[in-house]
N, C-alpha and C positions, 0 to 999 in steps of 0.2 A: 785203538781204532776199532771201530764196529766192522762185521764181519761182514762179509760181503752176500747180499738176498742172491738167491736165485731164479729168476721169472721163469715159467715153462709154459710156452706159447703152444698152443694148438689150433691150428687152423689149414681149411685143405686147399686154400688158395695160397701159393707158394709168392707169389708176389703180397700181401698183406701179411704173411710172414713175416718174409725178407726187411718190410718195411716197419714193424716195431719191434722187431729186434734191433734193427740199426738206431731207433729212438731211445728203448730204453739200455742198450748197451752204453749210449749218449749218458744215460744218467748215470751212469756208474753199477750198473745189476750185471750179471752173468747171467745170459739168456742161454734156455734150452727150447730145441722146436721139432712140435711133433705134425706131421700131414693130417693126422686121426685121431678120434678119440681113443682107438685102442692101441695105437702106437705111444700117444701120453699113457695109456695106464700103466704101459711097461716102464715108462722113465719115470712114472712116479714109484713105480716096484724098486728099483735098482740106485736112484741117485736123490740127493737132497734137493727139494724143490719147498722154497717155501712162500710164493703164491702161483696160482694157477690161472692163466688169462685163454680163455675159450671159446671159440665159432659156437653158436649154439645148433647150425646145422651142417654137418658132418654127414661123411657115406657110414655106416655101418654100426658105430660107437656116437650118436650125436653128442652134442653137446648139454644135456639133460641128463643121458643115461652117466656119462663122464663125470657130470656134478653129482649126481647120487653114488657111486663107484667112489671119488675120491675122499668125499666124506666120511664114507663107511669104511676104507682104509684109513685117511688120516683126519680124523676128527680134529676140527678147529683148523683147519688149511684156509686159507681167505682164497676164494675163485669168484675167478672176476670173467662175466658174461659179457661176450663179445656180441652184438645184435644188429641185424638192418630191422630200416624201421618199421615191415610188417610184422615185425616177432618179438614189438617192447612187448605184449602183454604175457607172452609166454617167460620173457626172461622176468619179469616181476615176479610169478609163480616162482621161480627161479629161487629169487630173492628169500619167497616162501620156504623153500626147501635148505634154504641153508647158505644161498651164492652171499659173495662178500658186498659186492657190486655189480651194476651191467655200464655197458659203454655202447651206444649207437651208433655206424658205419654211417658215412664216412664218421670217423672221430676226430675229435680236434688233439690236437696233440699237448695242448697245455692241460687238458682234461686225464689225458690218457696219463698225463704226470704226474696228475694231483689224485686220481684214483690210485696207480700203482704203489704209490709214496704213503699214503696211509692203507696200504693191505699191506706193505712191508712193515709199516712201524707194528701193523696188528700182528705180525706174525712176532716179530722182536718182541713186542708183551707178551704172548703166549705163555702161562705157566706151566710146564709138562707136570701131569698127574701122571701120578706112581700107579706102577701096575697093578692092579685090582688083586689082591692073595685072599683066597676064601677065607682063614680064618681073623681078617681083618675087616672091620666093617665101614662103607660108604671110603673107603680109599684111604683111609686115616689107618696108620700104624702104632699103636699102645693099647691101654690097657690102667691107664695109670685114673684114679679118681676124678681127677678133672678132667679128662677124654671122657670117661662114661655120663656123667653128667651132661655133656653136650651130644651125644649118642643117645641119651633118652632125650632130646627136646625134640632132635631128629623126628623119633618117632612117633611123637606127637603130634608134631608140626604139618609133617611135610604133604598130608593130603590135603590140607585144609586150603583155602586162596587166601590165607592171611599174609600182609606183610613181613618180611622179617627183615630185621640189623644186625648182620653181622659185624662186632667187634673182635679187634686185636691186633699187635702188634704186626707189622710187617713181615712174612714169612711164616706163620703161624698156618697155612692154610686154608683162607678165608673163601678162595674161589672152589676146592673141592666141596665147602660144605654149600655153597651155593647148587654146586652140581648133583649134591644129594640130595636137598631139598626138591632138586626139578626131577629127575632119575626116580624117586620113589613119590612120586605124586600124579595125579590124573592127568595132567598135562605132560609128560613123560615121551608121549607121541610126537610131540608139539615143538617148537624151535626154543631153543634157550641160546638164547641171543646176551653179548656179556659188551660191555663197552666199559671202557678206562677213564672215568672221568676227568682223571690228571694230566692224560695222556692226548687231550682232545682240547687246541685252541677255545679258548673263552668265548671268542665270536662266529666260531663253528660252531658250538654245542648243542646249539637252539638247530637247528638245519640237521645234527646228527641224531640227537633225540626225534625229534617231529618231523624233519624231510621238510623238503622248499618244490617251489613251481619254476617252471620253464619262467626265468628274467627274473628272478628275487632279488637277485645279485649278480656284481660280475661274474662270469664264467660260470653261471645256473644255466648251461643252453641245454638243457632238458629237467623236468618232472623228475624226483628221486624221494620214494620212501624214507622215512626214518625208522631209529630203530624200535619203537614203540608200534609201528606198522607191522613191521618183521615179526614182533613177538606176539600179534594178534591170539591168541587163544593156546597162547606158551609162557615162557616166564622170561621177563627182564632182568637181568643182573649189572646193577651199575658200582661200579667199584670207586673207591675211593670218592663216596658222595660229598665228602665232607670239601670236596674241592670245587663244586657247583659254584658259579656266583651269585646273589644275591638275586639278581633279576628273574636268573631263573627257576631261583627256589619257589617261586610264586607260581610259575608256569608250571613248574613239577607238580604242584600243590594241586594245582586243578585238576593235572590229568590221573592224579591217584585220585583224588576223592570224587571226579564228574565220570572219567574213562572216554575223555575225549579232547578235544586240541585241535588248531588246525595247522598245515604246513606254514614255514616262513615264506611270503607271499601270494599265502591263498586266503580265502575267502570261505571256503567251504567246511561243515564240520565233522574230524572222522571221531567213527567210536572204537576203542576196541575191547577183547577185555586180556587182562594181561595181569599176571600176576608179579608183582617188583619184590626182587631181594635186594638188599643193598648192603655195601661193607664200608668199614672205616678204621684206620687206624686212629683217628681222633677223639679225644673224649665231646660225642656230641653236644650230651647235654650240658656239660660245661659250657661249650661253645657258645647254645643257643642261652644260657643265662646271662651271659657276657655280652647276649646283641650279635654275635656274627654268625649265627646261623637260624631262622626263623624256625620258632620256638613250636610253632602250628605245624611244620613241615617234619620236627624230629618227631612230635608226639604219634603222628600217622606213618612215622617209617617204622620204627620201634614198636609197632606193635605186639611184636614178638620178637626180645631182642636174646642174640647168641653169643654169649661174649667167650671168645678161642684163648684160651691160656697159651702163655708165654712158653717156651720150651724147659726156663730156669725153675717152672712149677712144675712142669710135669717129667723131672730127670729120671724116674723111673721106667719110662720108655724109652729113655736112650739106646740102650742093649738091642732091642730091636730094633729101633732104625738104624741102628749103625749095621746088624745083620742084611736088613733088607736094601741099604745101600753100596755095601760089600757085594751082594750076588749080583743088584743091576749092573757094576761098575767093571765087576768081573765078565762078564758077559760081553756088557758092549767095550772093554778096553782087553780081552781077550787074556784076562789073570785067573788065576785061580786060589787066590787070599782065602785064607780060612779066618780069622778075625785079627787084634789087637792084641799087643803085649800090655799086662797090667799098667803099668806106669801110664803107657798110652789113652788105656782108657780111666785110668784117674784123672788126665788131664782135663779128658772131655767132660767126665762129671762134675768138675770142679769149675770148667766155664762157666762164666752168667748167657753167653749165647745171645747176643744184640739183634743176630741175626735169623735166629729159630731156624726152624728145620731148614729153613732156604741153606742158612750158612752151613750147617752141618752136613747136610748131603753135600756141598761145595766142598768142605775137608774131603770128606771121606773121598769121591772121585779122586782130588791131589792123593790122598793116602794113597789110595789104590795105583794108583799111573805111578808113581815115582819109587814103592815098596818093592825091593828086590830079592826079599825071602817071602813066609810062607805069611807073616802077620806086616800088621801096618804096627811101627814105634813109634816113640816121639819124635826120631829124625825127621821122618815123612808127616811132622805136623808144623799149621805155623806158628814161626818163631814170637808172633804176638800172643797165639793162645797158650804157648805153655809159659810165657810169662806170667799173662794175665791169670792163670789157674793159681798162680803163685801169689799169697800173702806177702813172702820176702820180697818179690820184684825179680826174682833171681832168674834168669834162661834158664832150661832145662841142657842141661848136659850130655847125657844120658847116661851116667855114672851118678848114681844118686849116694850119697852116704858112706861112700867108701873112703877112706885115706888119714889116718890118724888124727881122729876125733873118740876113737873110743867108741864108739856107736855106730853100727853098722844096719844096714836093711840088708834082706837078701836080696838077691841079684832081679829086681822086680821086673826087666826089661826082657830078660831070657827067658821071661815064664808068659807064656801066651794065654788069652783068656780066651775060655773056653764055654760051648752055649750047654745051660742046663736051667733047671731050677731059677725062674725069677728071684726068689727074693736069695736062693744060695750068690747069685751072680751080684744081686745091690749089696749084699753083706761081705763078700768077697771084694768088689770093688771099694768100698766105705774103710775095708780096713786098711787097704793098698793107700788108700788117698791118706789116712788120716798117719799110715808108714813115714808117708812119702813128704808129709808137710814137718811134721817133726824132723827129719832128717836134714830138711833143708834149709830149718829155723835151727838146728843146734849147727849147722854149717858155716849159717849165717853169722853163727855169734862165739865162734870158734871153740863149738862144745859146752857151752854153760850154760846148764840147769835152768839158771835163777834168769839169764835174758834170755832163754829162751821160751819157757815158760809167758813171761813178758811178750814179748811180739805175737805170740800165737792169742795171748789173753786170755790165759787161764791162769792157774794156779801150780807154784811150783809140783804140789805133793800130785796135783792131779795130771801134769806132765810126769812124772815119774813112775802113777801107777799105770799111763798109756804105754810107756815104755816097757812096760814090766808085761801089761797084758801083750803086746805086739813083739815079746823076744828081743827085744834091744838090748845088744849088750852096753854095758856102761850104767843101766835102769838104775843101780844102788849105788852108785859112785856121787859124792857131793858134785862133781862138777870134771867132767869128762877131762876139759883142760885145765884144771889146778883152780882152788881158792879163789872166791873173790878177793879184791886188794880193797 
């Protein structure tokens, strides 16, 4: 079950209050209500509020100063502008400055539905960016070959108005490097407006991008910007492009390469200038050789394209995300973990990772919340990844190697790993892993050499000299459990 939004009303008319909170409590939100704009800042201080629906004019704290105020505490909040109708043009400014939406008084209330319901879904997409650590650059944690390589495109790229396409896998980080592209470019002042194109009905898209006139459509009963308006002389990030439909790859086409469009039921033509990033997990240009994605519209996205490594290429920054996951988690779930017992993090090295950084921080938090000494083990991991770490198929136990077979590991679980030296830590871990798989392949085959050897897919002699360099006892014995038959 999805979690439940929190709306936080502010408004100093205590009957217009009273009166949508009692609407959207109707739709299933937990509403909070503030008289002021400085009475909202305090319950944005103290409690979780994840959209903001606000009077634009207020005694003390308006409803301006309130949206610049929460911004700047919670960047990426969706606030939604309450208006009577002599102050639409201030609350469009609004829109300038970062508002999610505005809503005209009196409001209709199927409007008031259909606004709050998509600034909740926007907050539900929200990806939280990790907190900024100076010796890490544009938000990104490693260090490993393939991170640097995409950290010099960065700083090539990012002042110029060129297009860029970000590629990769889902969870890779596709929306920070968009946010570093805008952050360290001259538009940096300017609104970086991000929209989910997966996450936006087919036959809204056109109306979200480019905005509609008062009557375009049922329930159009006012004029509304798109988001192409919004990012007027900022930058656009549309995500997941590759989920665009056909129709309006064409529309898209024009407003990159003309810088203009007009709303859905208008007439009129606006310009603006905008700079577009866009991301995809799909391979485009396959796409468009295949016919389902116009072929004219990849080559002018791609003009500078960024393609994010998978987390299984770059496992050498493991060790530090796992460190920088460990303190966040410490922190906001009030632990105090000093890292992983080896075993633990062979496991982790030995994932393929489906899910890249997303999943990994997703571990580590469970590590963290359920670990009841000083390291996260493989107990507190899950039971599918230390399978899946496994050649054999085998769960992890937490007893590795022990129990007459002749070949023992040392106690790899009670040995905590510890931060020093990158590559002391990758050669420390590599050996633990490569301990750890052996042990579980001569387990598996109740101590013999020659199938063990076999499953792992090497060579017997070259199983033997691993054993010999990694302290196993048994290393010289034909065959831990007796003769083959």
């Amino acid at each position: 079950m999805a979690a439940q939004r929190t709306i936080l009303v502010a408004d100093d008319e205590a009957n217009i209050r009273k009166v949508l909170a009692a609407t959207l409590r109707k739709e299933g939100y937990e509403v909070l209500t503030a008289a002021d704009g400085a009475e909202a800042l305090q319950m944005l201080e103290r409690e979780r509020v994840d959209v903001l629906l606000t009077d634009l004019r207020m005694p003390e704290v308006d409803g301006m100063e309130l949206l610049n105020s929460a911004l700047e505490a919670r960047p990426g909040l969706p606030v939604v502008i309450l208006t009577a109708h002599g102050t639409v043009e201030t609350a469009k400014t609004a829109l300038k400055r970062g508002a999610f939406d505005y809503l005209e008084k009196p409001f209709d209330r199927e409007e008031l539905r259909l606004i709050i319901g998509k600034a909740a879904a926007t907050a539900a997409l929200n990806i939280e960016e990790p907190e900024p650590f100076s010796e890490h650059r544009y938000g990104m944690i490693g260090n490993s070959p393939a991170l640097e390589e995409v950290f010099r495109t960065i700083e090539k790229v990012a002042a110029s108005p060129s297009t860029v396409l970000i590629t990769g896998e889902s969870g890779t980080g596709k929306e920070l490097i968009a946010a570093a592209l805008h952050r360290h470019s001259p538009r940096a002042t300017r609104p970086l407006i991000k929209i989910n194109c997966a996450a936006i009905p087919r036959d809204l898209l056109e109306s979200e991008l480019f905005g509609y006139e008062r009557g375009a459509f049922t329930g159009a009963v006012g004029s509304k910007p798109g988001r192409f308006e919004l990012a007027d002389g900022g930058t656009l990030f549309l995500d997941e492009i590759g989920e665009i439909p056909p129709e309006m790859q064409v529309k898209l086409l024009r407003a990159l390469q003309e810088h203009e469009f007009e709303r859905v039921g208008g007439v009129s033509t606006t310009r603006v200038d905008v700079r577009l990033i866009a991301a995809t997990n799909q391979n485009l240009e396959e796409e468009a050789r295949l016919g389902r994605f116009r072929e004219d519209l990849y080559y002018r996205l791609a003009v500078v394209p960024i393609a994010l490594p998978p987390l299984r290429d770059r496992k050498d920054d493991i060790p530090l995300l796992v460190e920088h996951f460990i303190t966040k988690y410490n922190a906001r779930l009030g632990k105090s973990l000093t890292g992983l017992t080896d075993d633990a993090m062979a496991c982790l090295m030995a994932y393929s990772w489906p899910g890249n950084i997303r999943e990994l921080e997703n571990v580590m938090e469970r590590g963290v919340l359920f670990a009841e000494g000083d390291h996260i083990g493989t107990g507190e991991l899950p039971a599918a990844l230390r399978q899946a770490s496994s050649p054999t198929g085998l769960a992890s136990g937490g007893e590795r190697g022990r129990g007459g077979l002749g070949v023992t590991s040392p106690a790899v679980d009670a040995k905590p790993t510890r931060v020093g030296p990158l590559k002391e830590i990758i050669k420390q871990h590599t050996e633990t892993l490569e301990r750890d798989l052996i042990c579980r392949a001569l387990e598996a085959t109740g101590g013999n050499v020659t199938k063990a050897a076999e499953k792992l897919d090497i060579s017997r002699k070259t199983l033997q000299n691993k054993m010999k360099d990694l302290r196993l006892r048994g290393a010289d014995s034909d065959d831990a459990a007796g003769k083959e038959t």
